[in-house]
DSSP file (Angstrom, degrees, kcal/mol; ACC not computed):
  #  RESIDUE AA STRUCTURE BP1 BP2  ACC     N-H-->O    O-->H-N    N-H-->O    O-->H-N    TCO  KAPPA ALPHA  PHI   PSI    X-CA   Y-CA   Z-CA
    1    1 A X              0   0    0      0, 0.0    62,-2.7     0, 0.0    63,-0.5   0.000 360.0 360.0 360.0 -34.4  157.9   79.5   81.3
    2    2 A X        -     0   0    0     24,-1.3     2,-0.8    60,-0.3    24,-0.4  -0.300 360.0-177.4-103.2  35.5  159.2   80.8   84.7
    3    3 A X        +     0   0    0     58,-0.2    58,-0.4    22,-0.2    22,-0.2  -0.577  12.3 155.2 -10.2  44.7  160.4   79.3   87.6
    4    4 A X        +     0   0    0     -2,-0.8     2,-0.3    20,-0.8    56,-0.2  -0.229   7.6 174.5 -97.8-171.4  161.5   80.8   90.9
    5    5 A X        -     0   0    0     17,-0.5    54,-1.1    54,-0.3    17,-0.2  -0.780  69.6 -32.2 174.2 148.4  161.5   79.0   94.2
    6    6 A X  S    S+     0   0    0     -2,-0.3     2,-0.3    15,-0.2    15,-0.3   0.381  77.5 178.1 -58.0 109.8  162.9   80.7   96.8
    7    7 A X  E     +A   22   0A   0     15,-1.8    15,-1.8    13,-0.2     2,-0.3  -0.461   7.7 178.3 -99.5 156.9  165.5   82.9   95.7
    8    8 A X  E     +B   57   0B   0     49,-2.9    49,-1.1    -2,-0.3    48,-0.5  -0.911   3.9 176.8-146.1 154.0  167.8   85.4   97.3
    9    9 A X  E     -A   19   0A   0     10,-1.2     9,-1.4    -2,-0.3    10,-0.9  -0.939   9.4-168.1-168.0 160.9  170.8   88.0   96.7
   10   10 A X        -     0   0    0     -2,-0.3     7,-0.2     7,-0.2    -2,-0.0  -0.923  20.7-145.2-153.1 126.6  172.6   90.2   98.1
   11   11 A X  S    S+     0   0    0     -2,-0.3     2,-0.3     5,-0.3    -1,-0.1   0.484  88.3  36.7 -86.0 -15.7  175.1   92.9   96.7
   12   12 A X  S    S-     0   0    0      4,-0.4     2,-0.2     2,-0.1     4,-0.1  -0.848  98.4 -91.7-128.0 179.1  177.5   92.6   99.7
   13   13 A X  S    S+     0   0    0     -2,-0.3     2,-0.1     2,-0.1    -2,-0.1   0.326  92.1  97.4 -77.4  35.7  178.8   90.0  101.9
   14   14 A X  S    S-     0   0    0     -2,-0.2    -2,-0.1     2,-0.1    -4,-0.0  -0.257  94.7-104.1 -97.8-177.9  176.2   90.5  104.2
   15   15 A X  S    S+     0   0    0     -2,-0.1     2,-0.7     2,-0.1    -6,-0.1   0.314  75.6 131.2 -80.4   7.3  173.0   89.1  105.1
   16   16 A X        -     0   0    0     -4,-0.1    -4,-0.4     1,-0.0     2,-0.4  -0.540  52.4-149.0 -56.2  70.7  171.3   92.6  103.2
   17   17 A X        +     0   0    0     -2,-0.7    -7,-0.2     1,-0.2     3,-0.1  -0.491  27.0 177.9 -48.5 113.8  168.7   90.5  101.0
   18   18 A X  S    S+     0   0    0     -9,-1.4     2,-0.3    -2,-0.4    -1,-0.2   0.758  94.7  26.3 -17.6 -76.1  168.3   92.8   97.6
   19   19 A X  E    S-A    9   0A   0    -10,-0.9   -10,-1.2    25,-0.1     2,-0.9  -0.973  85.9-168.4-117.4  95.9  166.0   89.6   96.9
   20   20 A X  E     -     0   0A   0     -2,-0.3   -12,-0.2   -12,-0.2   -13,-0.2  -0.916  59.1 -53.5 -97.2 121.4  164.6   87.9  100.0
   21   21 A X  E    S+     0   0A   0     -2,-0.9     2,-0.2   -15,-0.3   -15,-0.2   0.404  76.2 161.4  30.2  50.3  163.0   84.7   99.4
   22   22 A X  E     +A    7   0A   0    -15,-1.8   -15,-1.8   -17,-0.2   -17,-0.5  -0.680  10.8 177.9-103.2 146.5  160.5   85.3   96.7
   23   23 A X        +     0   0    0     -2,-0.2     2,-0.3   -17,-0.2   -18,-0.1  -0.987  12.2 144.6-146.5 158.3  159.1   82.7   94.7
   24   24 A X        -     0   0    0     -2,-0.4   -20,-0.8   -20,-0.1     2,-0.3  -0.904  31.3-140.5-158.5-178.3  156.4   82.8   91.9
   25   25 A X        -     0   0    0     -2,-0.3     2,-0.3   -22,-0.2   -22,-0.2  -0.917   7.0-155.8-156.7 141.8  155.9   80.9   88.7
   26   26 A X        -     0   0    0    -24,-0.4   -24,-1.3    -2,-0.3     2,-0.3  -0.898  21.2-145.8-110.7 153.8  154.6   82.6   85.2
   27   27 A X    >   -     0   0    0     -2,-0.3     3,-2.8   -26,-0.2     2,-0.5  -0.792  37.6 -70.1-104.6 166.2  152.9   80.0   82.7
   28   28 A X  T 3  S+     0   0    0     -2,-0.3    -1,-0.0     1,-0.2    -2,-0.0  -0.338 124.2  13.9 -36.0  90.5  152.9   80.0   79.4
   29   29 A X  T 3  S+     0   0    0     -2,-0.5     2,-0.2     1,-0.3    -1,-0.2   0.229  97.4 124.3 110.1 -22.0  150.7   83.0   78.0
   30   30 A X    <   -     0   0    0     -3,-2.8     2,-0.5     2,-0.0    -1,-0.3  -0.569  50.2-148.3 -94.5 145.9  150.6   84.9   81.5
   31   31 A X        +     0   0    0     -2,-0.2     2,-0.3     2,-0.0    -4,-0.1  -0.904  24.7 169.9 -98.8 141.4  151.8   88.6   82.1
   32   32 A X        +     0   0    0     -2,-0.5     2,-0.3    -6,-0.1    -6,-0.0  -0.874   6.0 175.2-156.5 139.7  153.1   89.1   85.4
   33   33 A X        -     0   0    0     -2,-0.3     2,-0.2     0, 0.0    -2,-0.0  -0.863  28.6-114.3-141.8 167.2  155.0   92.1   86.7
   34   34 A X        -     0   0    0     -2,-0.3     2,-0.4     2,-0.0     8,-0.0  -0.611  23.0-156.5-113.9 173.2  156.2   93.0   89.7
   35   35 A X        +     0   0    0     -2,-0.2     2,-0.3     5,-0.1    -1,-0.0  -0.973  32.5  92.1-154.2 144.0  155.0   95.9   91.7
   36   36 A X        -     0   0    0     -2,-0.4     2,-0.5     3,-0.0     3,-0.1  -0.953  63.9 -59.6 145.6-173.6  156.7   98.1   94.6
   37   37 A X  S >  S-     0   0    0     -2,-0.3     3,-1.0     1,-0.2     5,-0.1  -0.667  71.7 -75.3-114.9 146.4  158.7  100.9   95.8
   38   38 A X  T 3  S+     0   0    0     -2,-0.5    -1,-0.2     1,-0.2     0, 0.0   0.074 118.1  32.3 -20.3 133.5  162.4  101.6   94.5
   39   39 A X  T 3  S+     0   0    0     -3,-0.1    -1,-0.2     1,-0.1    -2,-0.0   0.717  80.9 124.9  71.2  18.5  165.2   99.0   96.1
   40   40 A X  S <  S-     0   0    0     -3,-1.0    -2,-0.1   -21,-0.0    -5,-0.1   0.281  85.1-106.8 -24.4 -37.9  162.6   96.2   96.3
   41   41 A X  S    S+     0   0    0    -22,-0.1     4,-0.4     4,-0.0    -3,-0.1   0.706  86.6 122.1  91.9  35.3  164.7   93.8   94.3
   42   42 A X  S  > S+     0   0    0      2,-0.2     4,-4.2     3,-0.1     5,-0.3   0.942  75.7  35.4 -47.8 -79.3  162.6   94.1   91.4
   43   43 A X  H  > S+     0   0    0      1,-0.2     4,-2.2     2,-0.2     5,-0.2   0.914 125.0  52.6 -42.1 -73.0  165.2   95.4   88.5
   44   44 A X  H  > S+     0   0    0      1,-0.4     4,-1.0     2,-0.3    -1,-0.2   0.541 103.3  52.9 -96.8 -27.4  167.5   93.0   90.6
   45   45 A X  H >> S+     0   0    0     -4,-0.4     3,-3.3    -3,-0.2     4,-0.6   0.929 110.0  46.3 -55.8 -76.1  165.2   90.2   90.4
   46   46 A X  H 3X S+     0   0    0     -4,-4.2     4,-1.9     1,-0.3     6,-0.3   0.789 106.0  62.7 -55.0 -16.8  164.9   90.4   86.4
   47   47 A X  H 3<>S+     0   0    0     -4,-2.2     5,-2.2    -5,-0.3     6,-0.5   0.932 104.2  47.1 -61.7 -37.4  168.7   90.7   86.2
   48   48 A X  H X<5S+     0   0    0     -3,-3.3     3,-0.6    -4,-1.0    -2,-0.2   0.854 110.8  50.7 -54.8 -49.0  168.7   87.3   87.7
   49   49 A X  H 3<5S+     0   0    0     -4,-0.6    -2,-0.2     1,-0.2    -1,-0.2   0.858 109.8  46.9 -43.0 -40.6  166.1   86.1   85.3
   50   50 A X  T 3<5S-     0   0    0     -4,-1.9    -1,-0.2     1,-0.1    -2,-0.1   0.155 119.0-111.3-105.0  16.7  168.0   87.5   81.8
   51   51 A X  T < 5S+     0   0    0     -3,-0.6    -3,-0.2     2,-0.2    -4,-0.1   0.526  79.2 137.1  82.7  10.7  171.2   85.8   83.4
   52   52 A X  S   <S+     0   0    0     -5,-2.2     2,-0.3    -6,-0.3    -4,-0.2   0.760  72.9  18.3 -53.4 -33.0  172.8   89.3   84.0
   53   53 A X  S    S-     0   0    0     -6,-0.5    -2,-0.2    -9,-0.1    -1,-0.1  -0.974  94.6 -86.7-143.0-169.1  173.8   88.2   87.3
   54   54 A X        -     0   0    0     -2,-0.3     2,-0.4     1,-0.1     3,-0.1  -0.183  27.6-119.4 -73.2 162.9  174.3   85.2   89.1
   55   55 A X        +     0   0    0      1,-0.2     3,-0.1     5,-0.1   -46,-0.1  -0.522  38.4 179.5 -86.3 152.1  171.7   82.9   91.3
   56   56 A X        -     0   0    0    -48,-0.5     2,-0.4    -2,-0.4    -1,-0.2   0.426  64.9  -9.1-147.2 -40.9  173.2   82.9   94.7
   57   57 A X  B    S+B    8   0B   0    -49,-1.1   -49,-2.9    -3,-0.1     2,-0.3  -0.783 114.8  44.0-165.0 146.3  171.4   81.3   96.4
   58   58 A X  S    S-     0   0    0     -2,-0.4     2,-0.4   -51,-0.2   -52,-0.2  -0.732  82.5 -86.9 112.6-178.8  167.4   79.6   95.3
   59   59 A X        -     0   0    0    -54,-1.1     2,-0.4    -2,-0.3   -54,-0.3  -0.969  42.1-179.8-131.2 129.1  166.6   77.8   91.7
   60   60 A X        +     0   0    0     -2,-0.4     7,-1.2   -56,-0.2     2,-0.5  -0.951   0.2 179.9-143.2 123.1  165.4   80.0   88.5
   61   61 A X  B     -C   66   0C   0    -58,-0.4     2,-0.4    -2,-0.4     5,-0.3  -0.946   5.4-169.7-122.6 143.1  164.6   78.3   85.3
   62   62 A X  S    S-     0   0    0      3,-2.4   -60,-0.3    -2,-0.5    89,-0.1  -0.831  81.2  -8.1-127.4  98.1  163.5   80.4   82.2
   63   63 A X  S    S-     0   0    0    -62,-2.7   -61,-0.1    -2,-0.4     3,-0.1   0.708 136.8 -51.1  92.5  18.2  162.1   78.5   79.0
   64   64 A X  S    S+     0   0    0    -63,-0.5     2,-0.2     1,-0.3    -1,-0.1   0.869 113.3 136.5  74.5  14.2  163.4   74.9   81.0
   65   65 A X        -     0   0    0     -3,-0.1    -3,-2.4     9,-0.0     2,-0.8  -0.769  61.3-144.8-114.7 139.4  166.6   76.7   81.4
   66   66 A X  B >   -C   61   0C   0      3,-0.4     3,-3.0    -5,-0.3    -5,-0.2  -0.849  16.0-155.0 -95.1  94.5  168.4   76.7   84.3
   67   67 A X  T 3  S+     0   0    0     -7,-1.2     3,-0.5    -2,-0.8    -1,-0.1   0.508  93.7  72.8 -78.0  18.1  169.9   80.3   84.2
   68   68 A X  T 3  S+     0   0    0     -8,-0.4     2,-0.5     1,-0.2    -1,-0.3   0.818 108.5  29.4 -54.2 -37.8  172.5   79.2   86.1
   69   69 A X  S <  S+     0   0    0     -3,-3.0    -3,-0.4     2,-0.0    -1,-0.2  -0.717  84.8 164.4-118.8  57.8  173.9   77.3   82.8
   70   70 A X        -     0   0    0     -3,-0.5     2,-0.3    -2,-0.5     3,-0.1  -0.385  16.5-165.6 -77.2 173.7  172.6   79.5   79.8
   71   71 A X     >  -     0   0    0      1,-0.1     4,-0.9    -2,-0.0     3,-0.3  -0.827  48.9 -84.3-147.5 175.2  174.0   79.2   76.3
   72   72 A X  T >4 S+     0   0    0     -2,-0.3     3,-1.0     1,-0.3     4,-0.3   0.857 129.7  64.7 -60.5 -52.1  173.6   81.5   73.4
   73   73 A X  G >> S+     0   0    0      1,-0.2     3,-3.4     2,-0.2     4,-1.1   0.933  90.4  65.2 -32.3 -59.6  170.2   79.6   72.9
   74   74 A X  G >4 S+     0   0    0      1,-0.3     3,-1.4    -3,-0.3    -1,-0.2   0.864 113.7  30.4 -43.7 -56.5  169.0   81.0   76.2
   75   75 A X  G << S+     0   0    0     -3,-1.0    -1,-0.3    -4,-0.9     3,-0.3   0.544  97.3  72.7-103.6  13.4  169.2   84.4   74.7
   76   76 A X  G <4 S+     0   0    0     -3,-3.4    -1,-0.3    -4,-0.3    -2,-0.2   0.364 104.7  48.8 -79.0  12.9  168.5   84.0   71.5
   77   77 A X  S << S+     0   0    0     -3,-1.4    74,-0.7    -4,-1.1    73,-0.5  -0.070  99.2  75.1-120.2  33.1  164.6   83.3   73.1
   78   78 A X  E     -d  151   0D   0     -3,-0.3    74,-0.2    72,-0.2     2,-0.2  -0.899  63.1-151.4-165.9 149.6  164.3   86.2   75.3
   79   79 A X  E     -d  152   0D   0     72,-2.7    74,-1.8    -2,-0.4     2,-0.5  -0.641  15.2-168.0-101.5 143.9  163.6   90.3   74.8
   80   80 A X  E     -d  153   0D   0     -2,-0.2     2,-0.5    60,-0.2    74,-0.2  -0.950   8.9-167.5-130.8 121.5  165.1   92.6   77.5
   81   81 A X  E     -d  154   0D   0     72,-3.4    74,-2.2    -2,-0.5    60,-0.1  -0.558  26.4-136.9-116.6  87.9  163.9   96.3   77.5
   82   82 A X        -     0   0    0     -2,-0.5    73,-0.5     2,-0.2     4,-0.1   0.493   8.2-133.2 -15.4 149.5  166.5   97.9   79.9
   83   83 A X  S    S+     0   0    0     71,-0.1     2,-0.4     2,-0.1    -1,-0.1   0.715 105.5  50.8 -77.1 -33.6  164.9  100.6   82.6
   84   84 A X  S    S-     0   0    0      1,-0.0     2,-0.3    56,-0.0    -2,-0.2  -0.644 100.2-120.4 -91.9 124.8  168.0  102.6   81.3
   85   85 A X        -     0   0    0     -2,-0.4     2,-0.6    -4,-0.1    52,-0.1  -0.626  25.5-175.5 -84.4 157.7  168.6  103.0   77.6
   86   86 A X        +     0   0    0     -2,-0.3     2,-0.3    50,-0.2    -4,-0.1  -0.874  25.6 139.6-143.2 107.0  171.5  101.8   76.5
   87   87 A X        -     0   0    0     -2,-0.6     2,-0.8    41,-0.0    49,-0.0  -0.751  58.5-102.1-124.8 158.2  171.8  102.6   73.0
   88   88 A X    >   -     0   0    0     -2,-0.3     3,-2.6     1,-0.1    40,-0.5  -0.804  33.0-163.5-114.1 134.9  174.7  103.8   70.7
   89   89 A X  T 3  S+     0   0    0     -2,-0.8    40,-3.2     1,-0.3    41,-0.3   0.697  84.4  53.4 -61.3 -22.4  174.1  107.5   70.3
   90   90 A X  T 3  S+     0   0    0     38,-0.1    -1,-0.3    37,-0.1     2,-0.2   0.309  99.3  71.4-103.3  16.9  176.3  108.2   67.3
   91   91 A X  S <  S-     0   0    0     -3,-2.6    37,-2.6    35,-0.1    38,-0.4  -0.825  89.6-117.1-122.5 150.7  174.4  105.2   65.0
   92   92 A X  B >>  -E  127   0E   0     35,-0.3     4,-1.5    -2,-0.2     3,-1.4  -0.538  33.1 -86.6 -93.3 162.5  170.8  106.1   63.9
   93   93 A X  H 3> S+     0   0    0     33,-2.1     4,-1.0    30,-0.4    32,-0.2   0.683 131.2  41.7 -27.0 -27.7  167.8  104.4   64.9
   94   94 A X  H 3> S+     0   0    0     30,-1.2     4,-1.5     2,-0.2     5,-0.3   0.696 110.1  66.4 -98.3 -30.4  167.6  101.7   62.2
   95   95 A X  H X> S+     0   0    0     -3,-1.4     4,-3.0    29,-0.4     3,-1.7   0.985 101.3  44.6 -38.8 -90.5  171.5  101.5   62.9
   96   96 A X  H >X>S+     0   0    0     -4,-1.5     4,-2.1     1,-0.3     3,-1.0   0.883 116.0  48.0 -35.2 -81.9  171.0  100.1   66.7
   97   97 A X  H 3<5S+     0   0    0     -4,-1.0    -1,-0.3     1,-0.3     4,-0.2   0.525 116.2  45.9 -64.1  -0.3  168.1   97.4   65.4
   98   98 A X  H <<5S+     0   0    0     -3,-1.7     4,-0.4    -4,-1.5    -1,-0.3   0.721 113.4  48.5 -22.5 -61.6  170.5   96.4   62.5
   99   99 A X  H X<5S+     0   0    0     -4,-3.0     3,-1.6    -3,-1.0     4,-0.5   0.973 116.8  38.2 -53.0 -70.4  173.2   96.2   64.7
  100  100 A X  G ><5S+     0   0    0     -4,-2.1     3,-0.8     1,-0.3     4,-0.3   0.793 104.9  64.4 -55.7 -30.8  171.5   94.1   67.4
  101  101 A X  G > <S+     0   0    0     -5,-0.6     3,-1.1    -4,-0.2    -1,-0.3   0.836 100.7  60.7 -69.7  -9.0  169.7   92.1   65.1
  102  102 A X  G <  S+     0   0    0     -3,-1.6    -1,-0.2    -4,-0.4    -2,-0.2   0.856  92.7  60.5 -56.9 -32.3  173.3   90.9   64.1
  103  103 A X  G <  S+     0   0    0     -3,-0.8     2,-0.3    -4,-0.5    -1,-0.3   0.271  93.3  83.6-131.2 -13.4  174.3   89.7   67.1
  104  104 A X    <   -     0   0    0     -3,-1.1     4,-0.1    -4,-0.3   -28,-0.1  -0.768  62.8-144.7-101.1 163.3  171.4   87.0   67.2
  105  105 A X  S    S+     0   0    0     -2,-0.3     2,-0.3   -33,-0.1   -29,-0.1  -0.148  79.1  78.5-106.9  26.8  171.0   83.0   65.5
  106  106 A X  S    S-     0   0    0     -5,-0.3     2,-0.3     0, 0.0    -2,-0.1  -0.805  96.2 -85.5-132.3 179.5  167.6   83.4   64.8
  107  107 A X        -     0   0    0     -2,-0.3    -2,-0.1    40,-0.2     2,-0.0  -0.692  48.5-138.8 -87.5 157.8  165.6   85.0   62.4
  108  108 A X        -     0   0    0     -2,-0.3     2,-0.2     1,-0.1    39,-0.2  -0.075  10.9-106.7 -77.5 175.8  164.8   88.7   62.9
  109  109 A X        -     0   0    0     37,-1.4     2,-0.6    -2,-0.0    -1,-0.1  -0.758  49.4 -93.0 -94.5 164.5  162.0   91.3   62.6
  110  110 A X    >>  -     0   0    0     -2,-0.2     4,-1.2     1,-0.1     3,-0.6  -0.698  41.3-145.7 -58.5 117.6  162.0   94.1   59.5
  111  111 A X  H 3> S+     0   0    0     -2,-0.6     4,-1.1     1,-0.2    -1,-0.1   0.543  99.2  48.5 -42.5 -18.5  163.9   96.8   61.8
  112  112 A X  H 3> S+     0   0    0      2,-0.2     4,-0.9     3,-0.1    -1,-0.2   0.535 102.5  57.1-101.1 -17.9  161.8   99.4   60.0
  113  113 A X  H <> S+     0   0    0     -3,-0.6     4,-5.3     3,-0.1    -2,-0.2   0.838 111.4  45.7 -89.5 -60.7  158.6   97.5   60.5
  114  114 A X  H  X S+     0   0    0     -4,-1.2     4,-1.9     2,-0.2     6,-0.2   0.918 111.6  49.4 -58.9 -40.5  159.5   97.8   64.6
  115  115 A X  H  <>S+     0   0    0     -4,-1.1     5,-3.9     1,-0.3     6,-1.0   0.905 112.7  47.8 -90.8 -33.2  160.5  101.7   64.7
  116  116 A X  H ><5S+     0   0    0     -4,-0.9     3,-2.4     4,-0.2    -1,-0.3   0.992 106.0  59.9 -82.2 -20.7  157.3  102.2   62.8
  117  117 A X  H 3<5S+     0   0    0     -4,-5.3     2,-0.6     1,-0.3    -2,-0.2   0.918 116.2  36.7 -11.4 -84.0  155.5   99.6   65.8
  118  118 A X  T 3<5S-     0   0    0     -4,-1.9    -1,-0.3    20,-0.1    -2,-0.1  -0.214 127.3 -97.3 -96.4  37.5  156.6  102.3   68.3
  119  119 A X  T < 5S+     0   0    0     -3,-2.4    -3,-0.2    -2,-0.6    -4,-0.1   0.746  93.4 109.7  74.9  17.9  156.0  105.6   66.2
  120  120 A X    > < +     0   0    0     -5,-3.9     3,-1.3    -6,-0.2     4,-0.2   0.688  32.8  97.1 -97.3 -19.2  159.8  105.9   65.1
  121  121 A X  G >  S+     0   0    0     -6,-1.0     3,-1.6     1,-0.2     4,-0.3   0.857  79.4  67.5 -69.0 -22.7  160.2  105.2   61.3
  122  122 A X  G 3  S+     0   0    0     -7,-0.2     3,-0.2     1,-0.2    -1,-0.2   0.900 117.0  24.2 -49.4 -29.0  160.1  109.2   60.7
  123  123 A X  G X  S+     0   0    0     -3,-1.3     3,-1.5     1,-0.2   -30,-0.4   0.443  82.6 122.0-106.1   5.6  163.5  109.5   62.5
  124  124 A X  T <  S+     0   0    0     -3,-1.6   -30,-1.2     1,-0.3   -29,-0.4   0.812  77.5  48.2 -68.2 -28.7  164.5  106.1   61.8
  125  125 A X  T 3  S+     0   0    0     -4,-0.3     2,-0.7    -3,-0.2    -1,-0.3   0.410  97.5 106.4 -78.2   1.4  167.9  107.8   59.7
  126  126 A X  S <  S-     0   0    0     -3,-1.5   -33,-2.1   -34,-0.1   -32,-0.1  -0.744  85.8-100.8 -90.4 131.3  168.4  110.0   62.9
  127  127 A X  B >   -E   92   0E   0     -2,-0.7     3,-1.2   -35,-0.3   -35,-0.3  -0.312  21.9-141.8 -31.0 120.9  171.3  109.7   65.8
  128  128 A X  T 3  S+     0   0    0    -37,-2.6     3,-0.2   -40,-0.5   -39,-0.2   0.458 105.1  75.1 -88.4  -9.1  169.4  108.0   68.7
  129  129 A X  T 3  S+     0   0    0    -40,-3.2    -1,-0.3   -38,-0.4   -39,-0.1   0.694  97.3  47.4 -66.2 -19.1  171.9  110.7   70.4
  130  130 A X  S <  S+     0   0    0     -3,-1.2    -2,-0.2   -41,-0.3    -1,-0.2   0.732  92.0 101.2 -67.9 -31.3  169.2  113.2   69.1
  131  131 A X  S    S-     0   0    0      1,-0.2     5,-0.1    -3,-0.2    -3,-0.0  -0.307  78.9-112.8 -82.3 132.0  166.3  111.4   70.3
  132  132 A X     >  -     0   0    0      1,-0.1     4,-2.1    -2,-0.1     5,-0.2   0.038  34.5-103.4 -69.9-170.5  164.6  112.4   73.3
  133  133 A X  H  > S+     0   0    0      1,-0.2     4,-1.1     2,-0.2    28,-0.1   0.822 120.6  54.0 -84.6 -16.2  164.7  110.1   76.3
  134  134 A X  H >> S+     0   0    0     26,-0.2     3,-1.7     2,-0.2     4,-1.0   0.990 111.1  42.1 -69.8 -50.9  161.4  108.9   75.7
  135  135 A X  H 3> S+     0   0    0      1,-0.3     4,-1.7     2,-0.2    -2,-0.2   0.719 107.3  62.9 -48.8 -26.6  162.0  107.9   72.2
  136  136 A X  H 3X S+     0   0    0     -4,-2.1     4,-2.9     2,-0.3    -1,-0.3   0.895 106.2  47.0 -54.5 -47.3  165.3  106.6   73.4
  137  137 A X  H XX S+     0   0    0     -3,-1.7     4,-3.4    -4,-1.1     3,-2.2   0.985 107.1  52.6 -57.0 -62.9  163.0  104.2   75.5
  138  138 A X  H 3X S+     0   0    0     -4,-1.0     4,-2.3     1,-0.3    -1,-0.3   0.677 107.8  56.5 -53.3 -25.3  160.6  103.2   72.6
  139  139 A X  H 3X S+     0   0    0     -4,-1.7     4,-1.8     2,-0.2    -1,-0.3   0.770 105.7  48.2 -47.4 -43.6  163.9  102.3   70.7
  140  140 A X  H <X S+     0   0    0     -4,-2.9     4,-1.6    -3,-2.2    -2,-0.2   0.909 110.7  53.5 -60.6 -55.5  164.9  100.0   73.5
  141  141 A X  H >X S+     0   0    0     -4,-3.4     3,-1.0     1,-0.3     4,-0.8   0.961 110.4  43.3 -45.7 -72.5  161.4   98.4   73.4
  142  142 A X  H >X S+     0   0    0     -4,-2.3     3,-1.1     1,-0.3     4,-0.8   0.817 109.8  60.3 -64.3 -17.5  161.5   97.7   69.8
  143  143 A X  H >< S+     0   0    0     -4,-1.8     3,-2.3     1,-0.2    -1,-0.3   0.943 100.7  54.0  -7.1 -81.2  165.1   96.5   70.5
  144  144 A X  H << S+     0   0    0     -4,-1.6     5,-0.2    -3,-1.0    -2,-0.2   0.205 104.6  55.1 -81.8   2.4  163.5   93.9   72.9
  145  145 A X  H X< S+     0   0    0     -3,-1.1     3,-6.0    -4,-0.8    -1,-0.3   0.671  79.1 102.4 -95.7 -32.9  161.3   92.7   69.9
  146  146 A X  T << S+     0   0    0     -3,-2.3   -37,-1.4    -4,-0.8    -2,-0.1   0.566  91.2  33.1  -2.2 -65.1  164.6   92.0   67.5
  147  147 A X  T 3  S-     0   0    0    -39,-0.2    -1,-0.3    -3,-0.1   -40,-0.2   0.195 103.9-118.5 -99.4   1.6  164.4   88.4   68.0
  148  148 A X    <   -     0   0    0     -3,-6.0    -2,-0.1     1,-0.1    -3,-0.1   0.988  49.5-155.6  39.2  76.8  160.8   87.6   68.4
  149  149 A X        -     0   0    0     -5,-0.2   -71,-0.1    -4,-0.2     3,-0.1  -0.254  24.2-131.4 -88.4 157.4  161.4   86.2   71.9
  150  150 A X  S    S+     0   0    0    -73,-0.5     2,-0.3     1,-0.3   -72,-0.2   0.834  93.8  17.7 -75.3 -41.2  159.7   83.9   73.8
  151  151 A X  E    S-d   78   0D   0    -74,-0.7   -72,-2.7   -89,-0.1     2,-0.5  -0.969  75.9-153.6-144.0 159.9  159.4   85.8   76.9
  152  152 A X  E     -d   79   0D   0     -2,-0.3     2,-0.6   -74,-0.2   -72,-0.2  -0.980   4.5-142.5-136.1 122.8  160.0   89.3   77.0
  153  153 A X  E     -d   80   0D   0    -74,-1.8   -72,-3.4    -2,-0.5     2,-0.2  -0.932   7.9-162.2-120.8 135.8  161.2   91.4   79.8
  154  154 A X  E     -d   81   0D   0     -2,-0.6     2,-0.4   -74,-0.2   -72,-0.2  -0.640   2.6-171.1 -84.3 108.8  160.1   94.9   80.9
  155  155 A X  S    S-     0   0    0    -74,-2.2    -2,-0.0   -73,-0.5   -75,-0.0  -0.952  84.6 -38.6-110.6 123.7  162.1   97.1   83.2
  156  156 A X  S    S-     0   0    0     -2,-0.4     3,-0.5     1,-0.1    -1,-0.3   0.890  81.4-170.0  54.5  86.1  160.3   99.9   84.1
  157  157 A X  S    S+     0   0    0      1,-0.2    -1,-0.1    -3,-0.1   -16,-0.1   0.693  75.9  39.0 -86.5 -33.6  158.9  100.0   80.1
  158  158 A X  S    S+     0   0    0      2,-0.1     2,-0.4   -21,-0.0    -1,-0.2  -0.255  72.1 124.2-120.2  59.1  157.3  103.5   80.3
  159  159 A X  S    S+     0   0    0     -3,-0.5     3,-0.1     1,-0.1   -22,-0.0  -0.947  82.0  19.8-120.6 157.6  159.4  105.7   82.3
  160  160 A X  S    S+     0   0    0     -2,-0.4     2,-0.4     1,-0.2   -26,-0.2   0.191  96.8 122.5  64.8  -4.0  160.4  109.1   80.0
  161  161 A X        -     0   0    0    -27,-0.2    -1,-0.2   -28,-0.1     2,-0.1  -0.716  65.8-129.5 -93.0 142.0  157.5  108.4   77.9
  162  162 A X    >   -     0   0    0     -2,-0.4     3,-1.8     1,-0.1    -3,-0.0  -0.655  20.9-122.8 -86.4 140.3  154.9  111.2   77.7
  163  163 A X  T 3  S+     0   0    0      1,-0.2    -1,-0.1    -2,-0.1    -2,-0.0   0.588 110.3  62.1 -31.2 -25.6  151.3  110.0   78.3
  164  164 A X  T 3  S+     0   0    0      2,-0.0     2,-0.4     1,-0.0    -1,-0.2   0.414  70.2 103.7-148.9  63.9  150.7  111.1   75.6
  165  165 A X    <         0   0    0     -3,-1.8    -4,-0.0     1,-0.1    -1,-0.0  -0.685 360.0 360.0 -76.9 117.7  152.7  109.2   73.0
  166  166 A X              0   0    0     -2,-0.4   -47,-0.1   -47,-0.0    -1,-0.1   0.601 360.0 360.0 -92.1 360.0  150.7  106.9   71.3
């Protein structure tokens, strides 16, 4: 499903590896996360995966996709759940998965089926500008579900979430 061979980046024109020459491969079925201290090149890895920014130098294929060369396919088959939420504050929760599910060429999930997934459907008519930051998160998650993606990526999936939200 995954494909990295040694890949690199660097955010200036230096020789300041971000991403130094890591290579891994996930199969079909496998979880695999990465594990390390802030400024690691994690986040900056998966941006590279979900085609956010460019390969610079190394080979990454996702799905048998070169994400050098994605197409609208590319993303209609992959989930992204943001370290950050990135929401819009003044639409309510079933608003945002509405929204997003627009914006894909596949079929969708029930948006109301996903907010109750992650403990939301009470608030689902509420401004996700109301919402605490955790919930904010779990909104992002069931986001990253929208499209019933092939491969699903996690940045930082439980930061602002209380232990003990079930």
């Amino acid at each position: 499903m995954i494909q990295v061979c040694d890949l690199y980046y660097s955010y200036g024109k230096d020789e300041e590896f971000a991403v130094n020459g890591i290579s891994f491969e996930v199969k079909e079925g496998e979880i695999f996360g990465f594990l390390g201290p802030n400024g690691a090149g994690k986040s900056t890895t998966q941006r590279i995966l979900t085609g956010l920014l460019p390969v610079q130098k190394g080979k990454v294929r996702v799905m048998n996709v070169d994400v050098s060369a994605t197409t609208p396919d590319f993303y209609n088959n992959i989930g992204v759940s943001f370290e950050n939420p990135n929401l819009y504050l003044k639409l309510t929760g079933i608003e945002n998965l509405e929204y997003f599910a627009s914006l894909y060429d596949v079929p969708t999930e029930d948006p109301v089926h996903l907010l109750d997934m992650v403990g939301l459907k009470d608030v689902a008519k509420k401004r996700v500008g109301e919402y605490s930051k955790g919930m904010q998160q779990r909104l992002v998650f069931a986001r990253s579900l929208i499209n019933n993606p092939k491969v699903l990526f996690l940045d930082e999936p439980v930061s602002g979430l209380d232990p003990s939200t079930s």
